[in-house]
C-alpha positions in Angstrom: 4.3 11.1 0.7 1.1 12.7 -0.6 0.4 14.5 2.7 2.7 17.1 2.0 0.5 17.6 -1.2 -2.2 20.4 -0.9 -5.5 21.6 -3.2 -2.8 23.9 -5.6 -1.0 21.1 -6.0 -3.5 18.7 -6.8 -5.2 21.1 -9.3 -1.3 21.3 -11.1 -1.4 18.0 -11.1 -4.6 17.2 -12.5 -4.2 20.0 -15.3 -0.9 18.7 -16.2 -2.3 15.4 -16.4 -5.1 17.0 -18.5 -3.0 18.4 -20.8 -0.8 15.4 -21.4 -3.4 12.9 -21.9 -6.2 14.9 -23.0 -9.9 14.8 -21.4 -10.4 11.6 -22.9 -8.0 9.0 -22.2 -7.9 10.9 -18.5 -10.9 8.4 -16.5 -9.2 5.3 -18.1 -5.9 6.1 -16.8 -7.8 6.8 -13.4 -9.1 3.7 -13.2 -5.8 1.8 -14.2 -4.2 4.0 -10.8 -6.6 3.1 -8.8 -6.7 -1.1 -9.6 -3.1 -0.4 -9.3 -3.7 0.9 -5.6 -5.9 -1.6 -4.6 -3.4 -4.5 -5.9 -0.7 -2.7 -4.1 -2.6 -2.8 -1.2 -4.0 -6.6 -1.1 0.3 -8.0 -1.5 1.1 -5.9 1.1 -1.5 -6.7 3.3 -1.4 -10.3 2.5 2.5 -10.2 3.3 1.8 -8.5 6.4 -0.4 -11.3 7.2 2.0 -14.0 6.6 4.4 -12.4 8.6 2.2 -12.1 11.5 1.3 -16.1 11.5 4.9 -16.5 11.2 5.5 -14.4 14.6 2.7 -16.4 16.2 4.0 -19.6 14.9 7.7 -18.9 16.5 6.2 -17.3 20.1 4.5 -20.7 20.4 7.2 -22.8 19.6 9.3 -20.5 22.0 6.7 -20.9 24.9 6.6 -24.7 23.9 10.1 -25.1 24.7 10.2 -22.6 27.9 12.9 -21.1 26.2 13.6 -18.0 28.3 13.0 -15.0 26.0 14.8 -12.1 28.5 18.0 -13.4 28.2 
């Protein structure tokens, strides 16, 4: 998604922002975005954990029971 954003459009971006909030409450509302990120980041990975254990979990059961997986 933000990939496809280059410099011009990060400088729009941040003077639009500038503008809107003003140069004050701008480092605050930084901050809040980036705990937001990080946040974001630990659920996801923490889901993609829990799935993971979950695979393992049903491979051994599955090799447990010689169930025959190529059917």
């Amino acid at each position: 998604m933000l990939s496809n954003i280059g410099v011009p459009g990060l400088i729009l971006i941040l003077v639009v922002a500038l503008v809107i909030f003003g140069p004050n409450k701008l480092p605050e509302i930084g901050r809040a975005f980036g705990k937001s990120i990080r946040e974001f980041k630990k659920a996801t990975d923490g889901l993609a954990d829990d799935i993971r254990e979950e695979l393992k979990e049903e491979i051994k059961v599955a090799k447990d029971e010689k169930i025959d997986l190529k059917k």
